[in-house]
C-alpha positions as CSV (number, residue, x, y, z in Angstrom):
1,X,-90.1,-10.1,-16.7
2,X,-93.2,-8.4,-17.6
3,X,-93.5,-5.9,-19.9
4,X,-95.5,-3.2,-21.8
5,X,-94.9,-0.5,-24.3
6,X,-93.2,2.6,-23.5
7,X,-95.5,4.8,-21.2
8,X,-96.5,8.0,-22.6
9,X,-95.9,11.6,-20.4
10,X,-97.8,10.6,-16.9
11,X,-101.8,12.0,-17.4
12,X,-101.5,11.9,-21.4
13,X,-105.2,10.3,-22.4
14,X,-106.7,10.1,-18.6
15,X,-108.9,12.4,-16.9
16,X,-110.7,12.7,-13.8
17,X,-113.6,14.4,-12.5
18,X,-113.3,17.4,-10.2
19,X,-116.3,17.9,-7.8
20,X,-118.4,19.7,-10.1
21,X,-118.1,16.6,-12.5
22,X,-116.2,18.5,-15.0
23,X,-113.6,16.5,-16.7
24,X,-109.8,17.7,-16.3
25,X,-107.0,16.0,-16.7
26,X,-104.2,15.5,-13.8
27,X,-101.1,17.5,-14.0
28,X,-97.8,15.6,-15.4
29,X,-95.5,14.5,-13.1
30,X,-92.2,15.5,-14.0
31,X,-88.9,13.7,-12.8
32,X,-86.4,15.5,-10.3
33,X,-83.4,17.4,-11.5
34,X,-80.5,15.9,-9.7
35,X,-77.0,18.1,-8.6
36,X,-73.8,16.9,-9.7
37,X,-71.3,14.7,-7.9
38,X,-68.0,14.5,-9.5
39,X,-66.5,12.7,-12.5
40,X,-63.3,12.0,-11.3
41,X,-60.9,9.8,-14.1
42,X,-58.0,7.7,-14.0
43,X,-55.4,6.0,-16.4
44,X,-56.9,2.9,-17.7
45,X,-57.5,1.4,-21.3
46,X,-60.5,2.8,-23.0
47,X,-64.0,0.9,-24.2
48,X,-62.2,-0.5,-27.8
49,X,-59.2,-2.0,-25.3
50,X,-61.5,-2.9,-22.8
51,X,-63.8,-5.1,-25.4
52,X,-60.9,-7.0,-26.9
53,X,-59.8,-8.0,-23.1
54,X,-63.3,-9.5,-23.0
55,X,-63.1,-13.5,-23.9
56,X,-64.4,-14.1,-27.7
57,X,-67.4,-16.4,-26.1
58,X,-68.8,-13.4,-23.5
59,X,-68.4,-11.1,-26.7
60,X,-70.3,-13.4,-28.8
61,X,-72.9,-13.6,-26.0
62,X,-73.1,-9.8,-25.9
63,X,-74.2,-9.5,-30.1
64,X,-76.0,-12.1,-30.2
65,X,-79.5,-11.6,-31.4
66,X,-79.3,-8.3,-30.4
67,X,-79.3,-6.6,-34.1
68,X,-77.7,-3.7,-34.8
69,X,-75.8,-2.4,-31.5
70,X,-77.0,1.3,-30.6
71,X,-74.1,2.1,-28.1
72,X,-71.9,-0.2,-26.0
73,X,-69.3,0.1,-23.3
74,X,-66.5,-2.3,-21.5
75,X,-64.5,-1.1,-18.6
76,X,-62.2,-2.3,-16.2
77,X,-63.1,-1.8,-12.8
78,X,-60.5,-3.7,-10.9
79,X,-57.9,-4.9,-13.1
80,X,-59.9,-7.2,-15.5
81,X,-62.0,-6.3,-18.8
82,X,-64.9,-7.2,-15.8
83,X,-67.8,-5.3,-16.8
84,X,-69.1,-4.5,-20.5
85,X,-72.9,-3.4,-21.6
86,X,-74.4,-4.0,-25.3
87,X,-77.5,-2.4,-26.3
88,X,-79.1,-3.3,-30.0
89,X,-82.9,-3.5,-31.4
90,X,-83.3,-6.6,-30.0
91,X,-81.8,-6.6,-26.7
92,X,-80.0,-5.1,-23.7
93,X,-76.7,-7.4,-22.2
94,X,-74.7,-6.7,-19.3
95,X,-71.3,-9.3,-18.8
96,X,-70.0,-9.0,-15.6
97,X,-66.7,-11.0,-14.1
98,X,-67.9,-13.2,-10.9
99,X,-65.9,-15.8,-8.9
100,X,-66.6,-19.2,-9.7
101,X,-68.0,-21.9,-7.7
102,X,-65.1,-23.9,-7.8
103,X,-62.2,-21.0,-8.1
104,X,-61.3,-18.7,-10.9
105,X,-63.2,-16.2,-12.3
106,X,-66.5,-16.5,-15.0
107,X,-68.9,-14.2,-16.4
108,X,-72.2,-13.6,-16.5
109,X,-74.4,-12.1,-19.0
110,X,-77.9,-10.9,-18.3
111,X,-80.2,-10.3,-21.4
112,X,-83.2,-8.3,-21.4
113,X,-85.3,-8.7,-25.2
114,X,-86.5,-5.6,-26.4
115,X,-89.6,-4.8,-28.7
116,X,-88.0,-3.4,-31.6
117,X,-91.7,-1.7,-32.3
118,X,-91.6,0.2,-29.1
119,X,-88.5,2.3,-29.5
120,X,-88.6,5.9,-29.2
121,X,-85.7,8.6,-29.4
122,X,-84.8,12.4,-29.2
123,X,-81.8,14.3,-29.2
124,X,-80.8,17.3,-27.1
125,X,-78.0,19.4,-28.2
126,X,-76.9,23.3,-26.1
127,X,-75.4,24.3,-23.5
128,X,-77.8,24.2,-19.8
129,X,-76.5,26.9,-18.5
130,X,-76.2,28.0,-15.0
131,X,-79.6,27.7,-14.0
132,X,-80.5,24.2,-14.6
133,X,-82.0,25.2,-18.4
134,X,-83.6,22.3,-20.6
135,X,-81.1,22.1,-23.1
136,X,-82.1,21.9,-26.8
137,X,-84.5,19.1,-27.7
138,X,-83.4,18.6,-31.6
139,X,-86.2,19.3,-34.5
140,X,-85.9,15.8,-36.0
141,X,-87.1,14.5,-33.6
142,X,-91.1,15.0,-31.8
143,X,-91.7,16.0,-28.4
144,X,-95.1,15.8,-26.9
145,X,-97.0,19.0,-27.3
146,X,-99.8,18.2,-24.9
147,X,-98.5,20.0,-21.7
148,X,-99.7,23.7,-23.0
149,X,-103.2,22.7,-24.0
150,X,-103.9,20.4,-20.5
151,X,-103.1,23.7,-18.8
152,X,-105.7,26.0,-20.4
153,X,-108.3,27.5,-18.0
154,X,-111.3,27.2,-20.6
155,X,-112.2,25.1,-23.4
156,X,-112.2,25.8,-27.1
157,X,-116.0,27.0,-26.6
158,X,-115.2,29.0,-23.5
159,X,-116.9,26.6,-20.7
160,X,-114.9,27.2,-17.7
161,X,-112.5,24.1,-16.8
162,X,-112.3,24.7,-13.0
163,X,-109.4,25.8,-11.2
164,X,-105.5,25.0,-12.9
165,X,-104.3,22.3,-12.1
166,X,-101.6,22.9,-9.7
167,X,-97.8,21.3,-10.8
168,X,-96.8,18.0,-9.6
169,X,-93.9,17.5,-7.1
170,X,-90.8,16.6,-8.9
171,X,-91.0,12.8,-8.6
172,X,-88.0,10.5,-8.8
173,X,-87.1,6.5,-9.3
174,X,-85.8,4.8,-7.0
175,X,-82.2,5.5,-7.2
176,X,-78.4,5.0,-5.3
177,X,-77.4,8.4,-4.2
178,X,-74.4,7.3,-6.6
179,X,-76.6,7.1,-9.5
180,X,-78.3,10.9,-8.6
181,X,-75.1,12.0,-8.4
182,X,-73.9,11.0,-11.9
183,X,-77.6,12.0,-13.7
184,X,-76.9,15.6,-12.0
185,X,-74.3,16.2,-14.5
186,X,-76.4,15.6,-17.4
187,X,-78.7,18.3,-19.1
188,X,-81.9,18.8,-16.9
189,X,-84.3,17.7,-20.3
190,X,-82.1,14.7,-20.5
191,X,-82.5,13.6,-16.7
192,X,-86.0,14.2,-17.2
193,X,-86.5,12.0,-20.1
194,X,-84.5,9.3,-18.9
195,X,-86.4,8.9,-15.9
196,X,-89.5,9.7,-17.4
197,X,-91.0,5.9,-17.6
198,X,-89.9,4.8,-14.2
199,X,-92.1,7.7,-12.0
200,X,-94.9,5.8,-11.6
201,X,-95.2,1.9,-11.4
202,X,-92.0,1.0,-12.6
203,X,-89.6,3.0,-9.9
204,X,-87.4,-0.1,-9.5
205,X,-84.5,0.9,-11.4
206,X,-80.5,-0.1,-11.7
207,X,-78.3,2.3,-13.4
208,X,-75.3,2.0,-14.8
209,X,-72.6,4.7,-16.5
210,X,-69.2,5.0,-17.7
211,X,-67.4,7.9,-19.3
212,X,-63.8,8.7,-21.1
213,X,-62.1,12.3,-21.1
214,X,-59.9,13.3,-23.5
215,X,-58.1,16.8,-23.3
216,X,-57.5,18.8,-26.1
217,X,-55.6,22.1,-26.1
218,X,-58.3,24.1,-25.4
219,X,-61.7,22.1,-23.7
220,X,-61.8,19.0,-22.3
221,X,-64.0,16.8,-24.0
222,X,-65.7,13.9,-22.3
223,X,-67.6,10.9,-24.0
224,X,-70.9,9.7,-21.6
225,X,-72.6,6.4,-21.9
226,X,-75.4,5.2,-19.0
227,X,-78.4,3.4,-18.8
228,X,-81.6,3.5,-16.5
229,X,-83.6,-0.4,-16.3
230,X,-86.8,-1.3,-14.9
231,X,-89.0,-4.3,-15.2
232,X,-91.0,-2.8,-18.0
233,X,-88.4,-0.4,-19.7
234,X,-84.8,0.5,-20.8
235,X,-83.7,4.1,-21.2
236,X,-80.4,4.7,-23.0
237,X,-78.3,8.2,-23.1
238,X,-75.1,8.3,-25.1
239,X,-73.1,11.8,-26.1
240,X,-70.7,14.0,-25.5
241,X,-69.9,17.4,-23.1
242,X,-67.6,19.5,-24.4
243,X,-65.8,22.2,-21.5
244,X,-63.6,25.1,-22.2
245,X,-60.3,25.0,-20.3
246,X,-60.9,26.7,-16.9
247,X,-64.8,26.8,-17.3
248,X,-67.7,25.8,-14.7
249,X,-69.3,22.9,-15.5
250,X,-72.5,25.2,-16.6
251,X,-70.7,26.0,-19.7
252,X,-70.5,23.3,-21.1
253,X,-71.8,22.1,-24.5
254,X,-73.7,19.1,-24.7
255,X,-75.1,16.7,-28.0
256,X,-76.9,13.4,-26.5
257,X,-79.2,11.1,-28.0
258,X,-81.5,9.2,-25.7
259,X,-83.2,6.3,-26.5
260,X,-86.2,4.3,-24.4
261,X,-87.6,1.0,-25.2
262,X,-90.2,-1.6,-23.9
263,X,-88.9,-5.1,-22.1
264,X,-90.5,-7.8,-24.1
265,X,-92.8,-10.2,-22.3
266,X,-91.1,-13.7,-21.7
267,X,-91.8,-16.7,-24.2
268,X,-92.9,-13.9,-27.0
């Protein structure tokens, strides 16, 4: 697969001239805000159980080369340790369980080599509340500060820009209504980001998600893993929602750390 680094916010370092050959620069085109299907769970082993059910060859195939793992998941989706996802410095892997050719059952891993150069993260931590807020992006980490300024009406020296810019539509990849479903219950900032690289060229995405919920006496608290891939990019949200007994899901308190990195080119 192709690849190249890690696109910056859409319009960042590109202009284009309006009629009066002024240069402005295009709004941003932010991704869509999805609404929430369910997160229904069931009784089943949990990611450490799941792993060890995995044989040690598809395990060794998951770590290999892949550095240090980030975040990783194995489920069970029909009886079987079937399904497991790795995702290190080096590489993303997903194993899956497939019938054979010839009988049986087999598993297949599919690797995608990461530039370890090319990785970029931020953490979000709050509650969103009930009116889709952002969440908290967290100060160690930088955000892009170049929104406020592309909006300004003048320049430093008071020269008119033209007209503002009016906002982009909210713009989406191209997802399962499965996938949109799952994404609405995270933070609206983390939705954004995630699907931040793949509103433009790269809309071809698969997702992929799993959870675990554990009750305490009084807030449920529910572990989140999922992943957003395209040809160029990997985007990679891992944390945890913690919900007060009896609560709407709007009061919930979230702490996610999202990750995006760049697909290497082949043969590099």
């Amino acid at each position: 697969m192709g690849g190249t680094p890690v696109p910056g916010e859409p319009g960042a370092g590109r202009t284009t001239r309006n009629a009066g050959g002024a240069s402005r620069t295009p709004p941003a085109v932010e991704g869509r805000v999805h609404t929430a299907g369910g997160m229904p769970t069931t009784a089943m082993p949990d990611r450490h159980q799941c792993w060890a059910m995995l044989p040690p060859e598809v395990r060794q195939q998951l770590e290999h080369d892949s550095g240090a793992l980030l975040e990783w998941w194995a489920t069970r989706l029909t009886g079987t340790g079937d399904e497991a996802v790795t995702f290190g410095r080096f590489a993303f892997r997903v194993a899956e369980r497939v019938a054979g050719r010839r009988g049986g059952t087999g598993y297949r891993v599919r690797t995608l080599l990461l530039d370890p150069a090319s990785f970029h993260e931020q953490a979000f931590r709050g509650s969103p509340g009930g009116s889709g807020g952002a969440g908290v992006p967290s100060a160690r980490t930088s955000a892009t500060g170049a929104a406020a300024s592309l909006l300004s009406r003048h320049r430093p020296d008071g020269a008119a820009h033209g007209p503002v810019p009016e906002p982009a539509a909210p713009a989406e990849p191209e997802l399962t209504q499965e996938a949109r479903d799952f994404l609405g219950n995270l933070p609206p900032a983390v939705q954004r980001y995630l699907q931040q690289p793949f509103l433009t060229e790269d809309r071809r995405v698969t997702a992929g998600w799993y959870y675990e919920e554990t009750v305490h006496g009084g807030f449920t608290e529910t572990a989140v893993w999922c992943h957003l891939v395209g040809a160029r990019t990997v985007a990679f949200a891992s944390g945890t929602r913690w919900l007060p007994a009896g609560a709407p899901p709007a009061r919930a308190t979230w702490s996610v750390v999202c990750r995006r990195a760049a697909v290497r080119r082949p043969g590099r």
